[in-house]
C-alpha positions, 0 to 999 in steps of 0.5 A, spaced: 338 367 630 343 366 625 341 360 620 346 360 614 353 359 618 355 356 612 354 360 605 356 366 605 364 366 609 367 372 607 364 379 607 366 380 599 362 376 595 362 379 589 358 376 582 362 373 577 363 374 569 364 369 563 362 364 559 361 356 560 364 352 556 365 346 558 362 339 555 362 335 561 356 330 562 349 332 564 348 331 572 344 326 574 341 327 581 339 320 584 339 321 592 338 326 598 344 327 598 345 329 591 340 334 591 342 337 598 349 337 595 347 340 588 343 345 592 348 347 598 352 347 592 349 352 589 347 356 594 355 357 596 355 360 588 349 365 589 352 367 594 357 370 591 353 372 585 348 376 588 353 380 592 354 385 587 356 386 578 363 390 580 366 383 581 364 380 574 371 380 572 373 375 577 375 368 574 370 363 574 374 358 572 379 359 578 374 360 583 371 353 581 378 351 582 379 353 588 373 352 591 374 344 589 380 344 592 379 347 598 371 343 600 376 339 606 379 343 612 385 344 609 388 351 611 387 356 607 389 362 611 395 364 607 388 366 601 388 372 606 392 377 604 391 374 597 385 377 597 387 384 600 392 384 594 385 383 589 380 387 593 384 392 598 386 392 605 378 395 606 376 390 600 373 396 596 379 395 591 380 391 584 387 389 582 387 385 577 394 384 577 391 378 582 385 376 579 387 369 577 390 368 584 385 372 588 379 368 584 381 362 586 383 364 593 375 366 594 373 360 591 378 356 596 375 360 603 368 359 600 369 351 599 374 352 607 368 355 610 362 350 607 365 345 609 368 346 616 361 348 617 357 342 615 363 339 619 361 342 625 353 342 624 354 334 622 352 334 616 359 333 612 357 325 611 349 327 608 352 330 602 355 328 595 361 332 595 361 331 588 354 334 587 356 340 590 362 341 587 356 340 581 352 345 584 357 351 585 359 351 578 351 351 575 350 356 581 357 361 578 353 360 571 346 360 572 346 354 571 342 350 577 335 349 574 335 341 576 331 342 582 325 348 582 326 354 587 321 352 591 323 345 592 329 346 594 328 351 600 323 346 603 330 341 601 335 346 604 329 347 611 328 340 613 337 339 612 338 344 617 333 342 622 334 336 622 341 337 623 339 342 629 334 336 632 340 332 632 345 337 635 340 339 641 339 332 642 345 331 643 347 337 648 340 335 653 343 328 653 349 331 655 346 336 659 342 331 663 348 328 665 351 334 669 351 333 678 345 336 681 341 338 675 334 339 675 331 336 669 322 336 668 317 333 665 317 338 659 324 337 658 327 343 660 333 342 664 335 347 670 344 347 673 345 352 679 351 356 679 350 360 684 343 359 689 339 365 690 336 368 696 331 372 695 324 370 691 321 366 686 318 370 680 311 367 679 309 366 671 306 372 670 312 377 674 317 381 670 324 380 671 330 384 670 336 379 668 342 378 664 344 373 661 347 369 655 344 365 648 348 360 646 347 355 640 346 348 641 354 348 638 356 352 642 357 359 640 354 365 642 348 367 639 346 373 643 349 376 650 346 382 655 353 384 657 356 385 651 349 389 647 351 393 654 358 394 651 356 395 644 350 400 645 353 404 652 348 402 656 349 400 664 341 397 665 341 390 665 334 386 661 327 388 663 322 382 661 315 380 661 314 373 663 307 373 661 308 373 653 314 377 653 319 371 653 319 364 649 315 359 653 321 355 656 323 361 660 315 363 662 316 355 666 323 356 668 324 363 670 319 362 677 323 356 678 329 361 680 331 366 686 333 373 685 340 373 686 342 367 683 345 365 677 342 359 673 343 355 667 338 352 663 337 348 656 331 349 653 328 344 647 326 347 641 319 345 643 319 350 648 324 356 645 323 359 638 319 352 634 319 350 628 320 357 624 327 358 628 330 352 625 327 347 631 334 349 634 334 348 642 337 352 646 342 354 653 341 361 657 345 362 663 341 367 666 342 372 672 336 373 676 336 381 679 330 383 680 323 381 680 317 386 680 309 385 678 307 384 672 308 391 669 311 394 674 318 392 671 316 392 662 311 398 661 306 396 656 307 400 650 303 405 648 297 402 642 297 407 636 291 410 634 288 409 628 284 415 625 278 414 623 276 415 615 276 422 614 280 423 620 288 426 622 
């Protein structure tokens, strides 16, 4: 599951050259939201940065200048075809005759993106915009030592899932409201859209399913239909209920009937947990066939280790 939605907006991130000469006051981070900022700031800067040296002759000074313009949502889209005059149509290309103008419309996507992005997520109001300003800047020049490296992946963990408690929060309470859904002590909420006629999968069945992962937002993280689409095949999705699946959908699935269609909201707690972020989750899923245990997933193989001495 995608976690950085915000810091790297555009496919060209380049790394930048010059020296800083600015004789500004020294940056004084007091607050959370001086130090998320500063940090989200930076993070925006590396992410230009650590995409490659080809680009170190873009303008610093414009990007941060353009990046200062455009951290609000205020339309950018005309930095579009800026940007192909400066990197080419593929973006493999440098013209410096746009260099100025292409660097501070990078800087402008980047800071549109950010922001549009803390927008959604809900965490705009959480940061010090001026902090990030400050930290895009030091990030650009290799500046951004104020707070230790390991400090501020915890900082920017803890940010991120916090945002994603409150947002899966929201969505099942919305949830909760919709006619006719089912809602369990463990928090799992379950909507039909289309009643089946066949069985019930046990907890320890197979399944074969199509089904479509959205975000606690909205957007779509991940759908069986168009991996179908992009790798060319005609099956649907054949899984394990018994440790093949997150355990939102062990206790859900047998809640189902082959044949029907389902939509249902799993809390973070009983989807990917804490090392995906604490995000809570909707699937809409396709119940097609149920088989048992091993009869639908067939168990892989185990490699033989050889033995010391031994091929």
């Amino acid at each position: 599951m995608k976690k950085w939605l915000f810091i790297a907006p555009l496919g060209l991130m380049f790394a930048c050259g010059g020296n800083e000469t600015s004789t500004e006051a020294p940056v004084v981070l007091e607050t959370m939201e001086d130090k998320i900022g500063y940090v989200l700031g930076a993070l925006n800067a590396e992410s230009i940065m650590q995409s490659g040296d080809k680009m170190k002759d873009l303008d610093k000074n414009e990007l941060i200048a353009g990046f200062n313009e455009n951290l609000n949502t205020k339309d950018c889209s005309e930095c579009d075809e800026e940007l192909k005059k400066l990197f080419g149509p593929y973006y493999q290309d440098f013209d410096t005759t746009y260099l100025k103008s292409g660097s501070k419309c990078l800087g402008r996507k980047t800071g549109f993106s950010f922001y549009s992005d803390m927008i959604r997520m809900g965490g705009a109001k959480k940061l010090n915009l001026d902090m990030v300003k400050a930290g895009f800047k030091h990030g650009l020049y290799e500046t951004d030592t104020l707070i230790a490296d390991q400090d501020r992946q915890v900082m920017v963990q803890d940010f991120i899932m916090n945002l994603n408690v409150t947002n899966g929060d929201k969505m099942m309470a919305k949830a909760k409201k919709v006619n006719g859904v089912q809602i369990f002590d463990n928090g799992v909420i379950l909507q039909t859209i289309k009643e089946g006629t066949g069985k019930s999968p046990s907890a320890t069945d197979d399944v074969i399913v199509e089904y479509i992962l959205t975000n606690a937002l909205g957007d779509t993280v991940q759908s069986s239909y168009e991996m179908k689409k992009q790798s060319g095949s005609t099956e649907p999705v054949a899984l394990s209920l018994n440790g093949g699946v997150i355990p939102g959908w062990s206790f859900v699935l047998p809640k189902m009937k082959k044949g029907g269609k389902y939509r249902t909201y799993i809390p973070w707690t009983l989807a990917y947990g804490e090392q995906a972020g604490k995000e809570s989750l909707c699937f809409v899923i396709e119940l097609i066939e149920i088989g048992a245990g091993g009869t639908l997933v067939k168990p892989q193989p185990q490699q033989q280790v050889p033995q010391q001495g031994g091929f």
